[in-house]
Each structure stands twice: as C-alpha cells, then as structure tokens.
N, C-alpha and C positions, 0 to 999 in steps of 0.2 A: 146955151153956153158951150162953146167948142173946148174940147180938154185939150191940154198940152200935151204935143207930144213926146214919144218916150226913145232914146235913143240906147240901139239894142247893147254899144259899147258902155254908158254909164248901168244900165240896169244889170250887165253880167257883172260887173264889178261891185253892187248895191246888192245882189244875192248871194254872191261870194262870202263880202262881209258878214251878213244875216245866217248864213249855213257855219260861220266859224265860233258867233257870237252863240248859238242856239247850242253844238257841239262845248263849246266853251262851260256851259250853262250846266247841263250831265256833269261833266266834270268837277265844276262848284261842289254841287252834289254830295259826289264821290266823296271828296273832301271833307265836306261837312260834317255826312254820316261816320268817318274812321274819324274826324274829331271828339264824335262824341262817345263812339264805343272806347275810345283808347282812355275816357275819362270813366266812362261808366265800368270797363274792366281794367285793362292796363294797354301800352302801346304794344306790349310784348303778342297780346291776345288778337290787337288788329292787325299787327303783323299776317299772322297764323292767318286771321281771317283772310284777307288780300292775296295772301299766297295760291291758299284753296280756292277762290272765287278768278284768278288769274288763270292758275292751271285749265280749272273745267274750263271757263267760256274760252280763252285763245284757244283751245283743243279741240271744243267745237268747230268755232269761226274758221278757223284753220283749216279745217279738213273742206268745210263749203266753200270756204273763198276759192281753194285752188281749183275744185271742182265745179264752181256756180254754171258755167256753160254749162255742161255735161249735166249737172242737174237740172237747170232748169228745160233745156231741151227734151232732156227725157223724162218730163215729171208729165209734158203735156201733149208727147208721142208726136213730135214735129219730125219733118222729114228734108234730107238736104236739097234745097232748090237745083232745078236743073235747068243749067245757063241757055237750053235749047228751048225749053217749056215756056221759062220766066223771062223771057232775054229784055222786058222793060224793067223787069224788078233788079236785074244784074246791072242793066245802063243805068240805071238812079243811083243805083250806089258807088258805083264804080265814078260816076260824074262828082256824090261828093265828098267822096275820098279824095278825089282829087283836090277837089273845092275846100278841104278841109284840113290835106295834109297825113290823112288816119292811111294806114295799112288796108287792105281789104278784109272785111271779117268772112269769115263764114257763112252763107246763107240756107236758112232751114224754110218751111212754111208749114203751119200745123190747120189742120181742119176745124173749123168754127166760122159761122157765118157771121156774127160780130166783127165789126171792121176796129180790131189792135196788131199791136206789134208791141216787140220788148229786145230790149239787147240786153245781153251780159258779158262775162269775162272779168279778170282780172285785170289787163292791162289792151292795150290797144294790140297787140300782137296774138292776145289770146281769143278776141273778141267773136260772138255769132250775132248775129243778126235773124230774127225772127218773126213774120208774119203773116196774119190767118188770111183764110182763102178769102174769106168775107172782105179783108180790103183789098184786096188785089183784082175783085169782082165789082167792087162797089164804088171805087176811088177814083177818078182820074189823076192822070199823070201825074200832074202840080199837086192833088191831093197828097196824093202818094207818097209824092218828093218831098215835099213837108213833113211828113209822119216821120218819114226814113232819116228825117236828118235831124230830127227829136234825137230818134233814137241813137244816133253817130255821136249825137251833143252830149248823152251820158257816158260814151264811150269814150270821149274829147275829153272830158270833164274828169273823170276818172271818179264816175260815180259809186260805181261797185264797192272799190276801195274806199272810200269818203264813209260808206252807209255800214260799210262791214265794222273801220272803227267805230262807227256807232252804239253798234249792235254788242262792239265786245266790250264797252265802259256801263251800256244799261245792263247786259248780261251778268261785267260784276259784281253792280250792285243788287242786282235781283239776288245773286247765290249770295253775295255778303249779308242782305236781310233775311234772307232764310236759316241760315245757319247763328246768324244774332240772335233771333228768337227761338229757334229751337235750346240756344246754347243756356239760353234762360232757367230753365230747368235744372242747370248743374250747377247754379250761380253757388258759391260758397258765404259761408258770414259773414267774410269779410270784406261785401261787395253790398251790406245793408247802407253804410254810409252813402253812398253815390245813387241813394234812389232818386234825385232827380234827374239823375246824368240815363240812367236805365229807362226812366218816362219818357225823355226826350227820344230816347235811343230807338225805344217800341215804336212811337211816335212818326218818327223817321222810319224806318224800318216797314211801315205798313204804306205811308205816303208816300216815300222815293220811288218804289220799281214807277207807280202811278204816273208819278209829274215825270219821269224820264220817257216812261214809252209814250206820254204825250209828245214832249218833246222830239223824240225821233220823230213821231208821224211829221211832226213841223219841220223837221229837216225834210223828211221824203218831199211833204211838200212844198220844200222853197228849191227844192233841187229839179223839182218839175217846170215851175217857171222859170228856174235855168236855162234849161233842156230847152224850152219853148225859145227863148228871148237868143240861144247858141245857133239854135236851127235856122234862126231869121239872120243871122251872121253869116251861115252857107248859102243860105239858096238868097238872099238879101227880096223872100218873097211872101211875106207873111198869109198874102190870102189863100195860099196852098194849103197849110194847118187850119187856117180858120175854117174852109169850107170843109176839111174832114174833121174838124169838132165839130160844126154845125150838122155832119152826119150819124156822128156816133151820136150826138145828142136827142134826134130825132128819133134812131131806132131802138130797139126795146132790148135791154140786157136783160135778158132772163136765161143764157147758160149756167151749168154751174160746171162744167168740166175743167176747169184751173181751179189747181190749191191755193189756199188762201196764203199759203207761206211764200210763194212767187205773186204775189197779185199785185205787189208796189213796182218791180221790176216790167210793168204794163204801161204804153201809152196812154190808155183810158183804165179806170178802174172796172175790170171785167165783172164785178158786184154790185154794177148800179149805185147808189148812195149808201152802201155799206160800206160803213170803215171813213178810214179818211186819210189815205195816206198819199191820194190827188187833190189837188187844188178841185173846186167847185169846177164845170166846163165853162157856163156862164162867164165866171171872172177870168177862166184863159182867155176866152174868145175876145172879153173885153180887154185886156191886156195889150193882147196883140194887134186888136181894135185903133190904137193908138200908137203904134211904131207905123 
C-alpha cells in the first residue's frame, strides 16, 4: 500500500501548531500548580512564590541565551572554519542562505569522527554554525547540504529562542515546587483546614517538574521534524538528509566528548538512544520518505 504524500508546506505549519499546543500544555501546568498553592496557602504566598521562581530561572536563562553561541562552541573546543580549508562547507552555506533568506552565520568545525552538526544563537544575526570533521569526511555534498540546512532551519525557525522559553516556564515550575515543599515545614495552624488543597499541592509539586521536562523533550522533538521538513523547503531535496541519516544510523555512537546539556542543540543525538530529545532516525528517514 503506497502512503500519501506529505507536503513540506502543510506539515511546517502542523508542527508549528503541535510545538505551540505542547508549550501551551507547561503553562496549563503552571497555572494549575499557583491554583492550588494559593488555596492551600494564600494568593499573597504564590505571589512570593512566582516572584522567586521568575527571578532565579529568567537569570539563569538570560545569561545563556545571550551567550548560547559562545557557550556551546566552547563547551566542545570547535574551531573557526577556514573559507580556504573548507571552501565546500562555505559554498553550502553561503548557497543556502541565499536559498533561505538567513544572514551568514559563523562557521566553526569541532574534532569527532561522528558525522553531527548543531547551530545556535539567539537570533539569525547572532547565529554559528557548527560541524564535526566526521561529516565533512564522510558526507557527500547533497549529504552535507541537507544536514547544513537542518541546521539553518533551527536558525529560520528561531529555535533557540522557542526552546529557551521553554526551559524558563519548566525552570519555574521546578523552583516553585521546591520551594512549596520545603515551605511545608513552616506551615502555621491555620493552614490545618486546607489539608486537601496541601495533598493536592504535594501531589503536584512531585509530578509537574516530571510531566513538563517530558513535555519539553516533546517540544525538542517536534522542533526536530521541523528543522527536517524546513530544510526540505531550502534545498526542495530530501534524499540529501535521508542518505546522512541513513549514515549516522549505520555508524556506531559511542563518543562521549559532548555535554549532555548541549546534546538537544545536535543534528543526531551524540548519545546513541539515550535520552530522547530526537525523534527515533528511523521515523525521520520515514518522514521524509514521503515528501
């Protein structure tokens, strides 16, 4: 039985929806949880909470967003491409920038025989582009061109930013459930009445951080199929991606030089089947099997 095909214009616009409806989902959440502290203490207490849980994570997130280039580059000792060395790694990108509309990023290449690549930045102005010797040794062209316009596609897409809010509505619900049950300890007398609003609240408090970093990992990976289904919109050549999944698939991840705090920001997941913040390869390849 022949499957219908997929057109890469309705499926960007059927992952958009899915990546806003899943972000949407955290924030239910959010909600939830300050519904039910503010019954189990008072609104005045989730106030307080919310305050505290905003500061810390935006203050975090803040500092890495502006810096995510600059960290992730130097977290994995990549070095700037030189347009003499690399001059087909320069003409892919520079073709689909063009192809794309995007500013030219930066280009880095870091040492590891694994054929990934990752871009980052905050905005399409600030962007790098990043990839290991292993693809650029192991890829042909079209492979190549495919990976690299994944990678332009998160930049297009304004991934970074999409994933950073993410990271700061789980972040404050994590500090708000920590600081709810810590706060437990100080509860006063007159906080006995609302003991099922407190059960609930515990309740919540142990299961939200849970169900949200699932969720994010779901956003990572409906933002991946993006990224795939954007890149087929530049190069309009899917079998370029598909023959460099069909290779990363083939060959054996067993580096472990990438931290695991940059390993979503990776065309392939540099951990093998640990983790999950890529879609299956399988289900890419079938994916795109189909446009």
């Amino acid at each position: 039985m022949q499957q219908t095909r997929i057109d890469f214009r309705d499926q960007i616009s059927k992952n958009k929806f899915k990546s806003f409806i899943l972000i949407s989902l955290i924030f239910v959440v959010l909600v939830l949880f300050g519904y039910v502290i503010s019954f189990a203490f008072s609104p005045g207490y989730f106030f307080v909470i919310m305050i505290v849980s905003i500061i810390f994570s935006l203050s975090y997130i803040l500092i890495s967003y502006y810096n995510s280039d600059k960290i992730a580059i130097a977290s994995v000792g990549a070095k700037p491409a030189s347009r003499e060395k690399n001059k087909q790694y320069y003409d892919l990108v520079e073709g689909l920038t063009l192809a794309s509309g995007l500013p030219m990023p930066k280009l880095f290449i870091m040492e590891s025989q694994q054929i990934n690549a990752f871009a980052s930045g905050r905005n399409p102005e600030n962007a790098v582009v990043c990839v290991t010797t292993g693809a650029l040794e192991k890829l042909d062209k079209r492979e190549l061109e495919g990976v690299l316009a994944h990678e332009l596609s998160h930049v297009a897409n304004f991934d970074i930013r999409y994933m950073a809010l993410a990271t700061v509505m789980v972040g404050m619900i994590a500090i708000a459930s920590e600081i709810f049950l810590r706060s437990l300890w100080f509860r006063s007398d007159n906080d006995k009445g609302k003991g099922i609003f407190i059960l609930i609240g515990i309740i919540l408090a142990i299961l939200a951080p849970i169900i949200v970093q699932l969720v994010q990992l779901a956003i990572s990976r409906r933002r991946e199929f993006n990224a795939d289904t954007t890149s087929v919109k530049f190069t309009r050549y899917p079998q370029g991606l598909i023959g460099a999944l069909k290779k990363i698939k083939k060959e054996n991840q067993s580096e472990k030089k990438i931290s695991r705090a940059i390993a979503p920001l990776f065309f392939a997941n540099p951990f093998g089947n640990l983790g999950s913040t890529h879609p299956p390869i399988e289900k890419r390849i079938e994916f795109l099997e189909r446009m």
